[in-house]
C-alpha positions as CSV (number, residue, x, y, z in Angstrom):
1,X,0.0,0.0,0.0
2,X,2.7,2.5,0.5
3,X,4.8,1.6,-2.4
4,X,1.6,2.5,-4.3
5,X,0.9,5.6,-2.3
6,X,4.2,6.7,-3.2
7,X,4.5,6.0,-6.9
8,X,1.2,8.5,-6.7
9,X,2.9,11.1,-5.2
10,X,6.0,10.4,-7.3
11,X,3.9,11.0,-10.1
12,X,1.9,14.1,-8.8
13,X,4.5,15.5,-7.3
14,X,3.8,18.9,-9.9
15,X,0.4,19.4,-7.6
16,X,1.8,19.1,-4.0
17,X,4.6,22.0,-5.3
18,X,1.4,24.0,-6.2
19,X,-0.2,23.1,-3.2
20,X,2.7,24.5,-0.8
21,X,3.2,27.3,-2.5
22,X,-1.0,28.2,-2.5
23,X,-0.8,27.5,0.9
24,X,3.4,30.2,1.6
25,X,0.8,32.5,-0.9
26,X,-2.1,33.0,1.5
27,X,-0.2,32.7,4.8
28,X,1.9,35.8,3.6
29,X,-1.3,37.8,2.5
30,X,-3.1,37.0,5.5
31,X,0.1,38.3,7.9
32,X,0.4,41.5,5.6
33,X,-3.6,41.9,6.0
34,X,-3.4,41.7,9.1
35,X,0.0,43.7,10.5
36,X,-1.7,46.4,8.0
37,X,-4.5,46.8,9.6
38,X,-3.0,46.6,13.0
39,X,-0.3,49.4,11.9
40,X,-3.1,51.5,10.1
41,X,-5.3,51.2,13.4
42,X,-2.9,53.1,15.5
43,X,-2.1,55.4,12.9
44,X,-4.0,58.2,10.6
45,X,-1.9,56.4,7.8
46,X,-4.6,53.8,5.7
47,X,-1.7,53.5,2.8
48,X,-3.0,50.4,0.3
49,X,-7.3,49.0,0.8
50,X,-6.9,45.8,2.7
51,X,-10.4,44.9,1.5
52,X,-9.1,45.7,-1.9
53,X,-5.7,43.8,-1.4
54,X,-7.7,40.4,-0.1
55,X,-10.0,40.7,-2.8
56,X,-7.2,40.9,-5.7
57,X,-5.3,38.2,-5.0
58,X,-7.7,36.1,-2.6
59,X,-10.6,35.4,-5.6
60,X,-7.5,34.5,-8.6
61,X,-5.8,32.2,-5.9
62,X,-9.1,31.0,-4.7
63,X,-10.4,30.3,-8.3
64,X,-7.0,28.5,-8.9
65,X,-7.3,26.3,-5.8
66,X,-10.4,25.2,-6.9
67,X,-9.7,23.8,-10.2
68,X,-6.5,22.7,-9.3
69,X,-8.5,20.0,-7.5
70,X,-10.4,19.0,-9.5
71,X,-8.2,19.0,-12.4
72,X,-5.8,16.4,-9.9
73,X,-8.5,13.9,-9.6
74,X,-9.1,14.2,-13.5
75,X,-5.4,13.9,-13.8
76,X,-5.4,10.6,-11.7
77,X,-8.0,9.0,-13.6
78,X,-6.9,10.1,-17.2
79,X,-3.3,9.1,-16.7
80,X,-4.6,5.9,-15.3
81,X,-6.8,5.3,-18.4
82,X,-4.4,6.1,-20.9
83,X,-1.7,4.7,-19.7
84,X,-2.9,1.4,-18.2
85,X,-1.1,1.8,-15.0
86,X,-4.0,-0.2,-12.9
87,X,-4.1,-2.9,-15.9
88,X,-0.2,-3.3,-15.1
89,X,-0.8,-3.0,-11.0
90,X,-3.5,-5.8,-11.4
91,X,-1.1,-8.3,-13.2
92,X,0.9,-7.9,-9.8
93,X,-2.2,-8.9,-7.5
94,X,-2.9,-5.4,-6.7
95,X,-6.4,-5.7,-5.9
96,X,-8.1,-2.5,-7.4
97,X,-9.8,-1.4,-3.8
98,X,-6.1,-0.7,-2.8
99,X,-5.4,1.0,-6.5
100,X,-8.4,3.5,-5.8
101,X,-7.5,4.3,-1.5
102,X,-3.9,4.9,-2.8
103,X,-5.5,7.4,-5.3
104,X,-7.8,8.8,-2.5
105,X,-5.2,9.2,0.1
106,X,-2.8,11.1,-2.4
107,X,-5.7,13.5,-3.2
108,X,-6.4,14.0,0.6
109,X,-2.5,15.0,1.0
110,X,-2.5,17.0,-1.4
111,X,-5.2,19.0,0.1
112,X,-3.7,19.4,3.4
113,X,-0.6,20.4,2.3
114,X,-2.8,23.3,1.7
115,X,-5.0,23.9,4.2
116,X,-3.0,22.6,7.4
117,X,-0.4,25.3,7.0
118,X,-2.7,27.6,6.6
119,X,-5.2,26.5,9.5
120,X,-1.9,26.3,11.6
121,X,-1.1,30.0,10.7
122,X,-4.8,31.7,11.1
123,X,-5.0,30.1,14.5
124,X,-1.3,31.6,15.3
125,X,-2.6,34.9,14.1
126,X,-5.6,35.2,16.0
127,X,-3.8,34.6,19.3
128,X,-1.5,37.3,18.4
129,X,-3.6,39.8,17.6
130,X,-7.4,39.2,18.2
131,X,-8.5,40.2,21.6
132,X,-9.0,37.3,23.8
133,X,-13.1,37.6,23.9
134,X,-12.8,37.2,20.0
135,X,-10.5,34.4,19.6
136,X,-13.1,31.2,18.9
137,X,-10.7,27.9,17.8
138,X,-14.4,26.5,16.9
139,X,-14.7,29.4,14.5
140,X,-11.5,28.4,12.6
141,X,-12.3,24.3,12.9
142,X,-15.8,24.7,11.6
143,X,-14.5,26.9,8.7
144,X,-11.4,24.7,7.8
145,X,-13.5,21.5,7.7
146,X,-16.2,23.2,5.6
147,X,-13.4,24.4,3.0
148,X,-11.8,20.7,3.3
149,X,-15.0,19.1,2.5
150,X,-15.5,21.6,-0.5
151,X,-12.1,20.8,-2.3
152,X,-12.5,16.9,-1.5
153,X,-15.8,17.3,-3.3
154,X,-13.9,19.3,-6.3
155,X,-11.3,16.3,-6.3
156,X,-14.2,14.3,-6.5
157,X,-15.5,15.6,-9.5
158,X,-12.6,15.5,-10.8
159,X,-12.0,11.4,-10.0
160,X,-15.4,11.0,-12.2
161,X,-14.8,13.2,-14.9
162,X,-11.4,12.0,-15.8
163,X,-12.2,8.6,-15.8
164,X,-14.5,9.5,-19.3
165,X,-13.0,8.9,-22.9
166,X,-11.1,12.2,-24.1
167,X,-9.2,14.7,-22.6
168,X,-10.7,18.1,-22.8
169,X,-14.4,17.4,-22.4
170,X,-13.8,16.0,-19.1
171,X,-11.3,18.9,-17.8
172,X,-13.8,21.2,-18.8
173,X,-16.9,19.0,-17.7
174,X,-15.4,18.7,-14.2
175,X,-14.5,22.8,-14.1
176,X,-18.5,23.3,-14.6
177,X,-19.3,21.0,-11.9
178,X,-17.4,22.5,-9.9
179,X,-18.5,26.0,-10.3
180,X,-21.9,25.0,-9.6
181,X,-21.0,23.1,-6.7
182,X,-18.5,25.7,-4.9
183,X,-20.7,28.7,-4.3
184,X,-22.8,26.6,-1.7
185,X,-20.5,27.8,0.6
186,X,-21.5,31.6,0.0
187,X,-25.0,30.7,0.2
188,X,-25.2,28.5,3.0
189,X,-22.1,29.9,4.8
190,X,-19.9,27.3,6.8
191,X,-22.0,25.6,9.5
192,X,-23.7,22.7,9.9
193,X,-25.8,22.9,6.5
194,X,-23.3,22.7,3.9
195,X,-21.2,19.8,5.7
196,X,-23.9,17.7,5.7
197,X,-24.6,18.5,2.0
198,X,-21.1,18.1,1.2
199,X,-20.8,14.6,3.7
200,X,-23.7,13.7,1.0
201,X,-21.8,14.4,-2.2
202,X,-19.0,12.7,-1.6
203,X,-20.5,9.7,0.2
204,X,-22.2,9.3,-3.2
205,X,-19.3,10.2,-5.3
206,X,-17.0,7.4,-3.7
207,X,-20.0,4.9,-4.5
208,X,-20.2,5.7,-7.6
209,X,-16.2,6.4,-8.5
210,X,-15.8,3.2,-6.8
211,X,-18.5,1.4,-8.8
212,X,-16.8,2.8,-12.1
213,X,-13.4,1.8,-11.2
214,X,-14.3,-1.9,-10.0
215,X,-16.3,-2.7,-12.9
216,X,-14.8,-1.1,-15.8
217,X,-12.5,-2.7,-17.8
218,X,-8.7,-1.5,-17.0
């Protein structure tokens, strides 16, 4: 199982260097947000919008995140496809269910190689500068599993889609899906609501990805 885990990673490796850097990208936007607001708090001086600053890079970065996702899970599956590499595991008595978890458990790394940092720096932040009646851990657990659940879900899509014949319909098919899917978050914020919705998704996703990728032919 490891040696499998690995040869994914060793593969993939382009998306975990993505992934780190995301994750150096928003740690060092949200310290500059927030020393600026701190410094333009005690001072008259406002220099550059914070709000506007966020916004700018935040929403490209965000938008970037998101496909990146998606397009790792349709990476897995199309490279798979193409270039037989279950076929070839099976002949070594690979059983498929252990083909797919490897898969699963790369995707998952991936994904908290972006968000732990960053979880892990928000929480160092807010103890160094919110005032103690504002600092809620809860806050920052409910909103990290919420956004964990969401690019799972994206790297979901993305596990289906790429499993398809072609290249480009499937990239572009799983981009769609995952524009629909992603503003759920703005609409039904990050409690309770949209991690049971998202819990749903990808309970049915994995039946279904796992369905497609036990019975189709390798």
């Amino acid at each position: 199982m490891f040696t499998l885990i690995k040869r994914e990673i060793r593969d993939h490796i382009v998306y975990f260097i993505g992934a780190a850097v995301l994750s150096a990208i928003f740690i060092i936007v949200s310290i500059y947000v927030i020393n600026h607001y701190e410094s333009s708090r005690r001072s008259s001086y406002r220099g550059v919008d914070t709000g506007m600053f966020s916004v700018g890079v935040g929403v490209p970065t965000v938008a970037i995140v998101i496909i990146g996702f998606c397009g790792l899970g349709t990476s897995q599956m199309y490279l798979d496809r193409t270039r037989k590499i279950s076929a070839f595991l099976s002949t070594l008595a690979v059983s498929r269910d252990r083909i797919l978890l490897a898969k699963l458990i790369t995707g998952i790394l991936v994904i908290l190689t972006l968000l732990l940092p960053l979880a892990i720096a928000v929480i160092t932040l807010f103890r160094l500068y919110a005032p103690p009646v504002l600092f809620n851990p809860g806050m920052v657990f409910e909103i990290f599993t919420a956004v964990f659940l969401m690019a799972f879900a994206c790297y979901c899509i993305g596990l289906q889609t790429g499993w398809n014949s072609g290249k480009v319909a499937p990239t572009f098919g799983g981009i769609a899906l995952t524009c629909i899917l992603v503003p759920l978050i703005v609409i039904k914020g990050f409690g309770l609501q949209i991690v049971l919705i998202l819990l749903l998704f990808i309970i049915a996703s994995l039946i279904r990805i796992r369905h497609t990728f036990m019975t189709t032919s390798l």
